[in-house]
TIKEDO-582466 format. One line per field, with one value per atom (N, C-alpha, C): chain; residue number from 1; x, y, z; residue in one letter; atom name. Coordinates in nm, 4 decimals, always signed. Atoms other than C-alpha are relative to their C-alpha. Example, Ala and Ser with C-alpha at 12.3 -4.5 7.8 and 13.67 -1.06 7.14 Angstrom:
! residues 2
ch = [A,A,A,A,A,A]
i = [1,1,1,2,2,2]
X = [+0.0890,+1.2300,+0.0900,-0.0820,+1.3670,-0.0770]
Y = [-0.1190,-0.4500,+0.1200,-0.1190,-0.1060,+0.1090]
Z = [+0.0000,+0.7800,+0.0000,-0.0060,+0.7140,+0.0730]
aa = [a,a,a,s,s,s]
at = [N,CA,C,N,CA,C]
//
This chain:
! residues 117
ch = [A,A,A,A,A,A,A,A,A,A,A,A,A,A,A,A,A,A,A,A,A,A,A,A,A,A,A,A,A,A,A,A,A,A,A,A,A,A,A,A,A,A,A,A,A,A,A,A,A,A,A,A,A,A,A,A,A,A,A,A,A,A,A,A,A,A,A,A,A,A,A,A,A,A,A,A,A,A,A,A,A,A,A,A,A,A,A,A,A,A,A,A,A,A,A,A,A,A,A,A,A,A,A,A,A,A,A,A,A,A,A,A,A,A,A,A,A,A,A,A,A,A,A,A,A,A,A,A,A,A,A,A,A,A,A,A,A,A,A,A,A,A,A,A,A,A,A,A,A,A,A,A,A,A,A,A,A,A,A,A,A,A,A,A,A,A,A,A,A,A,A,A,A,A,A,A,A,A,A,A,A,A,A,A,A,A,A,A,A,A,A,A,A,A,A,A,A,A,A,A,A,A,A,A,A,A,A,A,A,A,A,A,A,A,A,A,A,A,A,A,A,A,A,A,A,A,A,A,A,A,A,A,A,A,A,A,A,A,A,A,A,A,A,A,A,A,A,A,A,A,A,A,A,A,A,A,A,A,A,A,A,A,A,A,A,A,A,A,A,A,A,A,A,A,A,A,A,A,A,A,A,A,A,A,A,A,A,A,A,A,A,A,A,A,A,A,A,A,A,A,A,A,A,A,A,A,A,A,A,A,A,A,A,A,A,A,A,A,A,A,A,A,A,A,A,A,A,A,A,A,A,A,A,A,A,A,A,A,A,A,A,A,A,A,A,A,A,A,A,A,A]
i = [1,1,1,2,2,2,3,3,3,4,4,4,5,5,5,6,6,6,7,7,7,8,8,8,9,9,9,10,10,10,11,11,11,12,12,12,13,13,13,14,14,14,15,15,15,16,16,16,17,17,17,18,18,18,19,19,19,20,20,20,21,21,21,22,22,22,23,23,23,24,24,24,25,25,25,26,26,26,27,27,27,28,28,28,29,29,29,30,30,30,31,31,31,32,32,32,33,33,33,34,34,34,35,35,35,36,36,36,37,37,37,38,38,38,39,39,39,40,40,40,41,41,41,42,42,42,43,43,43,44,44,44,45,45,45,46,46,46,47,47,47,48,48,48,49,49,49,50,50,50,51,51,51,52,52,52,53,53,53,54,54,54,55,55,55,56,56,56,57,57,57,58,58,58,59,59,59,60,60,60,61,61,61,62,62,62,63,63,63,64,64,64,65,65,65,66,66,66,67,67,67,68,68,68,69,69,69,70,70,70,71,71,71,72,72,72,73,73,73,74,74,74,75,75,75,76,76,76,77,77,77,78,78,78,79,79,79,80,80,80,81,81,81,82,82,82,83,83,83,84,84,84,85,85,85,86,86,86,87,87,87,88,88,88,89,89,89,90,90,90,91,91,91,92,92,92,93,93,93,94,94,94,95,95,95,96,96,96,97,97,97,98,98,98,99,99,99,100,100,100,101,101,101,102,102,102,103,103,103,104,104,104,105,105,105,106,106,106,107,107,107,108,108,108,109,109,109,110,110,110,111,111,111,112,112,112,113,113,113,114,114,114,115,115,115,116,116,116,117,117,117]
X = [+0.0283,+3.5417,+0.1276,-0.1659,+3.8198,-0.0054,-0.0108,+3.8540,+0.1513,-0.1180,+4.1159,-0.0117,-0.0082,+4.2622,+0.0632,-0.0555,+4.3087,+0.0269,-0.0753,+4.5715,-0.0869,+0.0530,+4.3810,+0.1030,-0.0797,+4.6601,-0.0506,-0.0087,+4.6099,+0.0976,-0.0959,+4.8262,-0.0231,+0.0495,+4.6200,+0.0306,-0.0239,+4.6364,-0.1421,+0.1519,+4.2636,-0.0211,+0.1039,+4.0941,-0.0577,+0.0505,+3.9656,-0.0866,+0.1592,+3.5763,+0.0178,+0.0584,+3.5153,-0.1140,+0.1358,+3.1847,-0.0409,+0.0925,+2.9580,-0.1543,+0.1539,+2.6064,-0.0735,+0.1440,+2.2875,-0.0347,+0.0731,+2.0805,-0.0658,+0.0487,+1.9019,+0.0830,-0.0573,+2.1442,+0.1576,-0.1641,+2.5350,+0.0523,-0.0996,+2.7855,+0.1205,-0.0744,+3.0924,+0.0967,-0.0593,+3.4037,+0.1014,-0.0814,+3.6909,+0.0311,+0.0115,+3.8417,+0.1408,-0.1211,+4.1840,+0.1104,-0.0615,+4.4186,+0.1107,-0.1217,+4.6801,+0.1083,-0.1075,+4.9633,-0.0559,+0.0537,+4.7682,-0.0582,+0.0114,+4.6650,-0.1099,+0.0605,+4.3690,-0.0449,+0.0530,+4.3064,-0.1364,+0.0959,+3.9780,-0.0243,-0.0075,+3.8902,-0.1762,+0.1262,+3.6431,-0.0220,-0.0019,+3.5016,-0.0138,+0.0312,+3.5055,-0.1295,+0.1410,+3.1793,-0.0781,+0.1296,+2.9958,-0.0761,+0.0419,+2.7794,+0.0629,-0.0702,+2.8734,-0.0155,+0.0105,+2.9142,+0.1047,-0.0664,+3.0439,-0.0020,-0.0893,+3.2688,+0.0378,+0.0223,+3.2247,+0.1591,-0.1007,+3.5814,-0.0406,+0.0333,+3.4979,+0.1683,-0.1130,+3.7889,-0.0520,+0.0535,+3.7488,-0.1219,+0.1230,+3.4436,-0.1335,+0.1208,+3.1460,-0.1075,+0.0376,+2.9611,+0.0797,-0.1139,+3.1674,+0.1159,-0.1200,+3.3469,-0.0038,-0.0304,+3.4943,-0.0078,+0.0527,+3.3852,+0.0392,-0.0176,+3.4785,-0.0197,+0.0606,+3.3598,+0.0472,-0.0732,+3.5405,-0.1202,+0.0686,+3.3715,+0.0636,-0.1008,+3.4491,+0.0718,-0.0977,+3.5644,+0.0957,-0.1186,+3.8353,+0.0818,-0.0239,+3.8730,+0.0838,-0.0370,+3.9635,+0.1215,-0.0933,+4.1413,+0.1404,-0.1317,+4.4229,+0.0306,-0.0584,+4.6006,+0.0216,-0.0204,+4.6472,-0.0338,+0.0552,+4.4717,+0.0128,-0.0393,+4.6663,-0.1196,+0.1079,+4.3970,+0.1084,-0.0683,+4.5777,-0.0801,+0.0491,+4.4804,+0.0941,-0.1091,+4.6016,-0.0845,+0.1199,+4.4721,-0.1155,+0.1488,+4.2258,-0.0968,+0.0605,+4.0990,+0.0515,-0.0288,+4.1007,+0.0465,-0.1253,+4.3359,-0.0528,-0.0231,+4.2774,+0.1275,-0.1108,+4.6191,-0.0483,+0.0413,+4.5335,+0.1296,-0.1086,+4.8285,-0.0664,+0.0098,+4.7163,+0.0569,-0.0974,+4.7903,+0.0628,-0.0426,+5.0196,-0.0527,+0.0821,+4.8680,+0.0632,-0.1004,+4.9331,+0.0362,+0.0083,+5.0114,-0.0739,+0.0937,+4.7595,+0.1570,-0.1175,+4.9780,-0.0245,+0.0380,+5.0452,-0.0638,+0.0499,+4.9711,+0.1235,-0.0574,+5.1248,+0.0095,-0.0112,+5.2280,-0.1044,+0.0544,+4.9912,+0.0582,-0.0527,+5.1227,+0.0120,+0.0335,+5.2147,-0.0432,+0.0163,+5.0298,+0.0838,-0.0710,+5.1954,-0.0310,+0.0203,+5.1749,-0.0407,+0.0165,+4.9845,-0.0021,-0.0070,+5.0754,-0.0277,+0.0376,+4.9922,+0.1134,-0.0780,+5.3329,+0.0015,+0.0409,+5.2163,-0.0840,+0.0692,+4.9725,+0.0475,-0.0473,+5.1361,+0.1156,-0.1093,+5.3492,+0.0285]
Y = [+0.1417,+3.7555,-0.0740,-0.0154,+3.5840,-0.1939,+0.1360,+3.2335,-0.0799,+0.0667,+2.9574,-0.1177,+0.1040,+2.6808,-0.1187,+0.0985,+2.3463,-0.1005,+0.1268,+2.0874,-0.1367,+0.1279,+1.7425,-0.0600,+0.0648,+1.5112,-0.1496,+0.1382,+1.1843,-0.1121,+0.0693,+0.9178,-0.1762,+0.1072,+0.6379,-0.0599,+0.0627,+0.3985,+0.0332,-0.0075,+0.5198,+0.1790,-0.0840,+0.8175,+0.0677,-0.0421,+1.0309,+0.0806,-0.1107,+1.2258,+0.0725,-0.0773,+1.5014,+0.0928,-0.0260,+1.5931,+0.0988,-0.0710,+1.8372,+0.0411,+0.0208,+1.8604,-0.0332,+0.0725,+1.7625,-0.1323,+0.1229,+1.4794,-0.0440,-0.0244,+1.5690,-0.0160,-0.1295,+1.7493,-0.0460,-0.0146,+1.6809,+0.0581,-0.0347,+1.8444,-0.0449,+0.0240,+1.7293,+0.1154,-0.1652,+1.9776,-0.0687,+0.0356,+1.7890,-0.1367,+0.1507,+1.4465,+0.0476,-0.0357,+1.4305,-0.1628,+0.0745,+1.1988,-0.0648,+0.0780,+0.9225,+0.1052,-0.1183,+1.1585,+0.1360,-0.1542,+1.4729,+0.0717,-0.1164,+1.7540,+0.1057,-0.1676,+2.0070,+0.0477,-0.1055,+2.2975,+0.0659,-0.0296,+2.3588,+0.1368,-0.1702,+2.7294,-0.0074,-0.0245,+2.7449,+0.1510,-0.1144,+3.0884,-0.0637,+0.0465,+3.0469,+0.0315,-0.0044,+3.1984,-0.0260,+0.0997,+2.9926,-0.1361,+0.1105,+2.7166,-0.0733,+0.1306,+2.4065,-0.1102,+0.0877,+2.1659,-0.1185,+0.1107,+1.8108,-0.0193,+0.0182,+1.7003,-0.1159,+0.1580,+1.3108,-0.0299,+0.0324,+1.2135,-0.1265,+0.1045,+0.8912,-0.0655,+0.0505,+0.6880,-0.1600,+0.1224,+0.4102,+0.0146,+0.0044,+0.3366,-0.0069,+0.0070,+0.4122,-0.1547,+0.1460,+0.0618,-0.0490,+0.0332,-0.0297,+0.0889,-0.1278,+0.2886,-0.0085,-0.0836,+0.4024,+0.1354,-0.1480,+0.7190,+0.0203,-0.0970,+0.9512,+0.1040,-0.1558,+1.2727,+0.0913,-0.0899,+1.5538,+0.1755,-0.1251,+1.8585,+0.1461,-0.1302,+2.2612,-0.0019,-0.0329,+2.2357,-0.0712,+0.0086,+2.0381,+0.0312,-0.0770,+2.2707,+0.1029,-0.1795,+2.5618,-0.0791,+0.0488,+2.3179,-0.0454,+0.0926,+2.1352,+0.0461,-0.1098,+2.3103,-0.1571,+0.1413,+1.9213,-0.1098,+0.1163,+1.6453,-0.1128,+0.1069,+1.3141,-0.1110,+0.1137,+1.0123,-0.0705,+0.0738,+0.6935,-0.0789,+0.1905,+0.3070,-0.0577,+0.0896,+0.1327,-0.1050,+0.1463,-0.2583,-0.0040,-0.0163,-0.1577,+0.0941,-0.0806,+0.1154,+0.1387,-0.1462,+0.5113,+0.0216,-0.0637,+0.6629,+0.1487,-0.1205,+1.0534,+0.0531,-0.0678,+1.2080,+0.1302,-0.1331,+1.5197,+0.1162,-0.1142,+1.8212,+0.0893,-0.0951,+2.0539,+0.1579,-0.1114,+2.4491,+0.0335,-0.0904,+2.6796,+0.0899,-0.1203,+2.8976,+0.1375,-0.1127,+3.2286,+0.0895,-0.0830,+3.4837,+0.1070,-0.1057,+3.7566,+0.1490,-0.0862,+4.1061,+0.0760,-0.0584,+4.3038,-0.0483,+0.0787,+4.0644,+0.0098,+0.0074,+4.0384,-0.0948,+0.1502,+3.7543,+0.0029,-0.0250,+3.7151,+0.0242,-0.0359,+3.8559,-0.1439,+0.1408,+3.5780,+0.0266,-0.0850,+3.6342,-0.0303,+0.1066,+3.5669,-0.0947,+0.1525,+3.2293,+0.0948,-0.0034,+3.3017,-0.0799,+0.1030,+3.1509,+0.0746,-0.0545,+3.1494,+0.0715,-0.0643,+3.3283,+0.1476,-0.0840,+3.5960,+0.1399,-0.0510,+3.6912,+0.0434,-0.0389,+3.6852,+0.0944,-0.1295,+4.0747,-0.0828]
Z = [+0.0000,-3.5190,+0.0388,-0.0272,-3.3192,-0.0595,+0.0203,-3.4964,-0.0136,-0.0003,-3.4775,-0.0658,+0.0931,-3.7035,+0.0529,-0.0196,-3.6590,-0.1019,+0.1374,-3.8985,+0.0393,-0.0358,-3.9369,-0.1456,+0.0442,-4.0359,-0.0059,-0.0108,-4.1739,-0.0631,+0.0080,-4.1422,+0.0269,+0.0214,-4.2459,-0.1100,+0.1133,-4.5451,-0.0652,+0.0273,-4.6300,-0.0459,+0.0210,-4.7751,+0.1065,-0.0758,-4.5108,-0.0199,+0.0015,-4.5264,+0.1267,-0.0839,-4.2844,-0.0081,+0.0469,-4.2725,+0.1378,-0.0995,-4.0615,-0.0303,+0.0401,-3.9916,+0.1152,-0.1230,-3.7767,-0.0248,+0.0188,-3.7647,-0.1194,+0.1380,-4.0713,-0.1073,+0.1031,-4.2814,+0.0425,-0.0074,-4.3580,-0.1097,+0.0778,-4.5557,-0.0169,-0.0289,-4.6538,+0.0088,+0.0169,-4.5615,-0.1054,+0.0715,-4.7185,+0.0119,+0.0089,-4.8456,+0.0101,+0.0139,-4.7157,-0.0616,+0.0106,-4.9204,+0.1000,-0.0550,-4.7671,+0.0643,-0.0226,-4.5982,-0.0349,+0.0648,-4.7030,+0.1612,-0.0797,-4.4389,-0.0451,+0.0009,-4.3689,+0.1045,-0.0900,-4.1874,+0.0281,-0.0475,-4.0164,+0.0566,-0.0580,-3.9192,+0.0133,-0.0589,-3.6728,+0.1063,-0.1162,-3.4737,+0.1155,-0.1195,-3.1137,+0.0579,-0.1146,-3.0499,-0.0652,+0.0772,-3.2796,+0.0883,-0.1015,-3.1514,-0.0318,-0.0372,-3.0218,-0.1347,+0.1213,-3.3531,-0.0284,-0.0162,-3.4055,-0.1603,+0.1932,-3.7593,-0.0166,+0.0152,-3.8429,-0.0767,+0.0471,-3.9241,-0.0597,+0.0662,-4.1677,-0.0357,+0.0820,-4.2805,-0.0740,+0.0840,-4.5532,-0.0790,+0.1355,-4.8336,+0.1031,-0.0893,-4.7102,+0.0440,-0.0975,-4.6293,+0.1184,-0.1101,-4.2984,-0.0053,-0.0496,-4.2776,+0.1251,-0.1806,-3.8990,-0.0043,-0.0744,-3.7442,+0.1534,-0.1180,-3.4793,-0.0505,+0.0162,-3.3546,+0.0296,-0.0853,-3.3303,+0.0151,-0.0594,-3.1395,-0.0674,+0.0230,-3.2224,+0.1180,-0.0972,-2.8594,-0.0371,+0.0073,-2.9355,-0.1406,+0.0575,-3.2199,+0.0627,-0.0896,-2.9846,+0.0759,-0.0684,-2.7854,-0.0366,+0.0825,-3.0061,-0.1560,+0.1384,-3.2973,-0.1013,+0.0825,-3.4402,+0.0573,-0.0208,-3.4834,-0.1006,+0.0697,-3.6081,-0.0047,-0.0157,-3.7308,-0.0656,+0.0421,-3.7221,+0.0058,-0.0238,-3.7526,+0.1198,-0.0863,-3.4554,-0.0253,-0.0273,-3.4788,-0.0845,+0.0620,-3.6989,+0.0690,-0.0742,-3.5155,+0.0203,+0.0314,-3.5670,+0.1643,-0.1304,-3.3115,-0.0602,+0.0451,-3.2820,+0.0587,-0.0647,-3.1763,+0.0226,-0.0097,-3.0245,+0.0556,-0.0984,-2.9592,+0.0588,-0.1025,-2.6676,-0.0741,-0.0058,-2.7713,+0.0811,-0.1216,-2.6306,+0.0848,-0.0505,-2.3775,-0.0041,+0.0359,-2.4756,+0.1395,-0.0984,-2.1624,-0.0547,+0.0045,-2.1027,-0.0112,+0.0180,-2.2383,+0.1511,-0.1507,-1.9527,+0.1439,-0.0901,-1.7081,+0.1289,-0.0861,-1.3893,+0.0900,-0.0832,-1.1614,+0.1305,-0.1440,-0.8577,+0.1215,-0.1382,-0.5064,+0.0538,-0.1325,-0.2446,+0.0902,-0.1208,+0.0562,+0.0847,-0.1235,+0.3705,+0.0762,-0.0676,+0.5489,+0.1588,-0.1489,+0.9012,+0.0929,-0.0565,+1.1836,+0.1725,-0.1568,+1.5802,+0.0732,-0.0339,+1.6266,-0.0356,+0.0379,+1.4710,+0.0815,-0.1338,+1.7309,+0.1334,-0.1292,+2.0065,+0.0215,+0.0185,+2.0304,+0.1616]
aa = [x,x,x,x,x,x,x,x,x,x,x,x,x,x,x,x,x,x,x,x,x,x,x,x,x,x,x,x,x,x,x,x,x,x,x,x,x,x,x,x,x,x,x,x,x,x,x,x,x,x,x,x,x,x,x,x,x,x,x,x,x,x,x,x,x,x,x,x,x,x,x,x,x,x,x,x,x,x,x,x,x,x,x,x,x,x,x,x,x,x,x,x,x,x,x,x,x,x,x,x,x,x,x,x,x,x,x,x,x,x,x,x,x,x,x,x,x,x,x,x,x,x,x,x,x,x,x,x,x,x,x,x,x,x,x,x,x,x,x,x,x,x,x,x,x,x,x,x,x,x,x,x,x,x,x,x,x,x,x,x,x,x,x,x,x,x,x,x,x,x,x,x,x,x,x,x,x,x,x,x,x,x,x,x,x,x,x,x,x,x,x,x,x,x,x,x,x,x,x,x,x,x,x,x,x,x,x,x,x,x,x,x,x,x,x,x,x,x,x,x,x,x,x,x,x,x,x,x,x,x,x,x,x,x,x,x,x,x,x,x,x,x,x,x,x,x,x,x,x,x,x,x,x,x,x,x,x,x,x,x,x,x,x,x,x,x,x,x,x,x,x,x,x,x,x,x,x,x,x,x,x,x,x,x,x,x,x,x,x,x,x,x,x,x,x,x,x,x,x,x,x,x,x,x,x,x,x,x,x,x,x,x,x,x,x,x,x,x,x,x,x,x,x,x,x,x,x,x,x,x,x,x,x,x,x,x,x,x,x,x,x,x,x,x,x,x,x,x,x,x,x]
at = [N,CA,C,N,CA,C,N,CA,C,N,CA,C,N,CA,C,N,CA,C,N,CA,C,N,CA,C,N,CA,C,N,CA,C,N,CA,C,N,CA,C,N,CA,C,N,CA,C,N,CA,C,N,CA,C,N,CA,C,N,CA,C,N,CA,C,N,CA,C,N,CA,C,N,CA,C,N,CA,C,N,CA,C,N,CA,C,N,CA,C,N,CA,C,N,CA,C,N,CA,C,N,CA,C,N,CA,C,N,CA,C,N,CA,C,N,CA,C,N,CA,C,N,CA,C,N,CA,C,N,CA,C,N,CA,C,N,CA,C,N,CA,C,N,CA,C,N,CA,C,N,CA,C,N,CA,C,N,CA,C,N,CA,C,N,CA,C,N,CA,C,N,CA,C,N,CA,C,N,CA,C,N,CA,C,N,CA,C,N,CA,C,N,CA,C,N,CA,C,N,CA,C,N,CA,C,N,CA,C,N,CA,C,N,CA,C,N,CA,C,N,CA,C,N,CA,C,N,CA,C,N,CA,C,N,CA,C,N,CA,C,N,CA,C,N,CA,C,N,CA,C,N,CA,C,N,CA,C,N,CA,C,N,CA,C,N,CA,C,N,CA,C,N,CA,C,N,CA,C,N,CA,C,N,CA,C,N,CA,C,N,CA,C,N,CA,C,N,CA,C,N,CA,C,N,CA,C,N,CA,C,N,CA,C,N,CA,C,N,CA,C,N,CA,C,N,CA,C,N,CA,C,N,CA,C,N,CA,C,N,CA,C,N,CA,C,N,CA,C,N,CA,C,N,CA,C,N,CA,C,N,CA,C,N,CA,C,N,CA,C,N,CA,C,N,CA,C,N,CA,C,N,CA,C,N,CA,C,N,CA,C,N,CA,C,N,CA,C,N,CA,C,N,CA,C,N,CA,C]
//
Protein backbone atom coordinates (compact mmCIF):
# COMPACT_ATOMS: atom_id res chain seq x y z
CA UNK A 1 0.00 0.00 0.00
CA UNK A 2 2.16 2.97 -1.10
CA UNK A 3 0.59 5.99 0.88
CA UNK A 4 1.77 9.56 1.53
CA UNK A 5 1.40 12.28 4.24
CA UNK A 6 0.49 15.56 4.11
CA UNK A 7 1.19 18.57 7.24
CA UNK A 8 -2.02 20.88 7.29
CA UNK A 9 -0.76 23.92 9.10
CA UNK A 10 -2.88 26.46 10.47
CA UNK A 11 -2.04 29.78 10.87
CA UNK A 12 -5.26 31.33 11.48
CA UNK A 13 -6.77 33.09 14.53
CA UNK A 14 -9.72 30.38 14.31
CA UNK A 15 -10.27 26.79 15.10
CA UNK A 16 -9.93 24.77 12.11
CA UNK A 17 -12.57 21.44 11.13
CA UNK A 18 -11.41 19.09 8.50
CA UNK A 19 -13.91 16.97 7.47
CA UNK A 20 -14.42 14.19 4.71
CA UNK A 21 -17.26 12.70 3.10
CA UNK A 22 -20.02 12.66 0.24
CA UNK A 23 -23.01 14.43 -0.26
CA UNK A 24 -24.87 12.43 2.17
CA UNK A 25 -22.43 11.42 4.74
CA UNK A 26 -19.44 13.47 6.54
CA UNK A 27 -16.97 12.67 9.01
CA UNK A 28 -14.97 14.77 10.82
CA UNK A 29 -10.98 13.90 10.62
CA UNK A 30 -9.59 16.50 12.99
CA UNK A 31 -9.99 19.99 14.79
CA UNK A 32 -6.76 21.69 14.44
CA UNK A 33 -6.12 24.40 17.15
CA UNK A 34 -4.65 28.17 16.51
CA UNK A 35 -0.80 27.42 15.50
CA UNK A 36 -1.41 23.64 15.83
CA UNK A 37 -0.56 21.11 12.87
CA UNK A 38 -1.95 17.76 11.28
CA UNK A 39 -0.88 15.17 9.22
CA UNK A 40 -3.14 13.58 6.68
CA UNK A 41 -2.13 10.03 5.31
CA UNK A 42 -3.71 9.30 2.28
CA UNK A 43 -3.07 5.95 -0.19
CA UNK A 44 -2.43 6.91 -3.63
CA UNK A 45 -4.53 4.34 -5.18
CA UNK A 46 -7.51 5.12 -3.34
CA UNK A 47 -10.30 6.96 -4.99
CA UNK A 48 -10.50 10.34 -5.83
CA UNK A 49 -11.88 12.16 -2.40
CA UNK A 50 -12.35 15.80 -1.37
CA UNK A 51 -11.61 17.14 2.69
CA UNK A 52 -13.82 20.36 3.58
CA UNK A 53 -11.27 22.52 5.35
CA UNK A 54 -13.89 24.72 7.65
CA UNK A 55 -12.43 27.53 9.61
CA UNK A 56 -14.55 29.46 12.28
CA UNK A 57 -18.16 28.48 14.21
CA UNK A 58 -20.19 26.81 12.20
CA UNK A 59 -23.12 29.38 11.13
CA UNK A 60 -20.98 31.54 8.53
CA UNK A 61 -18.01 29.40 8.63
CA UNK A 62 -15.41 29.55 5.31
CA UNK A 63 -14.70 26.50 3.36
CA UNK A 64 -12.32 25.19 0.93
CA UNK A 65 -11.74 22.00 -0.75
CA UNK A 66 -8.90 20.21 -0.66
CA UNK A 67 -8.69 17.09 -3.10
CA UNK A 68 -6.49 13.62 -2.31
CA UNK A 69 -4.79 14.88 -5.49
CA UNK A 70 -3.41 17.62 -3.94
CA UNK A 71 -2.71 15.22 -1.23
CA UNK A 72 -0.17 13.31 -3.41
CA UNK A 73 0.79 16.53 -4.73
CA UNK A 74 2.02 18.95 -1.77
CA UNK A 75 3.69 17.62 1.41
CA UNK A 76 2.15 21.09 3.11
CA UNK A 77 -0.65 22.83 3.21
CA UNK A 78 -0.61 26.40 5.10
CA UNK A 79 -4.52 27.87 5.73
CA UNK A 80 -4.26 31.48 6.29
CA UNK A 81 -6.82 34.55 6.54
CA UNK A 82 -5.84 37.07 4.08
CA UNK A 83 -8.68 40.06 4.18
CA UNK A 84 -10.90 37.83 5.60
CA UNK A 85 -10.47 35.15 3.35
CA UNK A 86 -8.89 31.49 3.64
CA UNK A 87 -5.63 31.45 1.72
CA UNK A 88 -4.43 27.73 1.07
CA UNK A 89 -0.54 27.85 0.87
CA UNK A 90 0.35 24.93 -0.98
CA UNK A 91 4.36 23.47 -0.99
CA UNK A 92 4.99 21.38 -4.22
CA UNK A 93 7.09 17.94 -3.24
CA UNK A 94 10.39 16.98 -4.11
CA UNK A 95 10.52 14.81 -7.06
CA UNK A 96 12.28 11.92 -6.12
CA UNK A 97 14.72 10.41 -9.07
CA UNK A 98 13.79 7.04 -10.45
CA UNK A 99 16.90 4.53 -8.75
CA UNK A 100 18.94 3.45 -11.43
CA UNK A 101 17.81 5.71 -13.86
CA UNK A 102 19.74 7.06 -16.51
CA UNK A 103 19.94 10.39 -18.29
CA UNK A 104 18.35 10.29 -21.82
CA UNK A 105 20.86 10.09 -24.93
CA UNK A 106 21.07 13.38 -27.06
CA UNK A 107 20.33 12.61 -30.48
CA UNK A 108 22.18 14.37 -33.04
CA UNK A 109 20.96 17.63 -34.63
CA UNK A 110 20.35 16.77 -38.56
CA UNK A 111 21.13 18.94 -40.96
CA UNK A 112 21.25 19.25 -45.00
CA UNK A 113 25.10 19.05 -44.65
CA UNK A 114 24.87 15.92 -43.60
CA UNK A 115 23.69 14.51 -46.79
CA UNK A 116 25.70 15.64 -49.02
CA UNK A 117 29.28 13.00 -48.89
Amino acid sequence: MASTATRFVNKTTHMVKMQVGSSQYCSVLASIEEGGEYKLHVNVNDTYREFTVAVGSEPGCRKMIVTSDDCCDFQCITIEEVDGKIELLRQPRESQPTVGSTPASKKPWFSWGMWMV
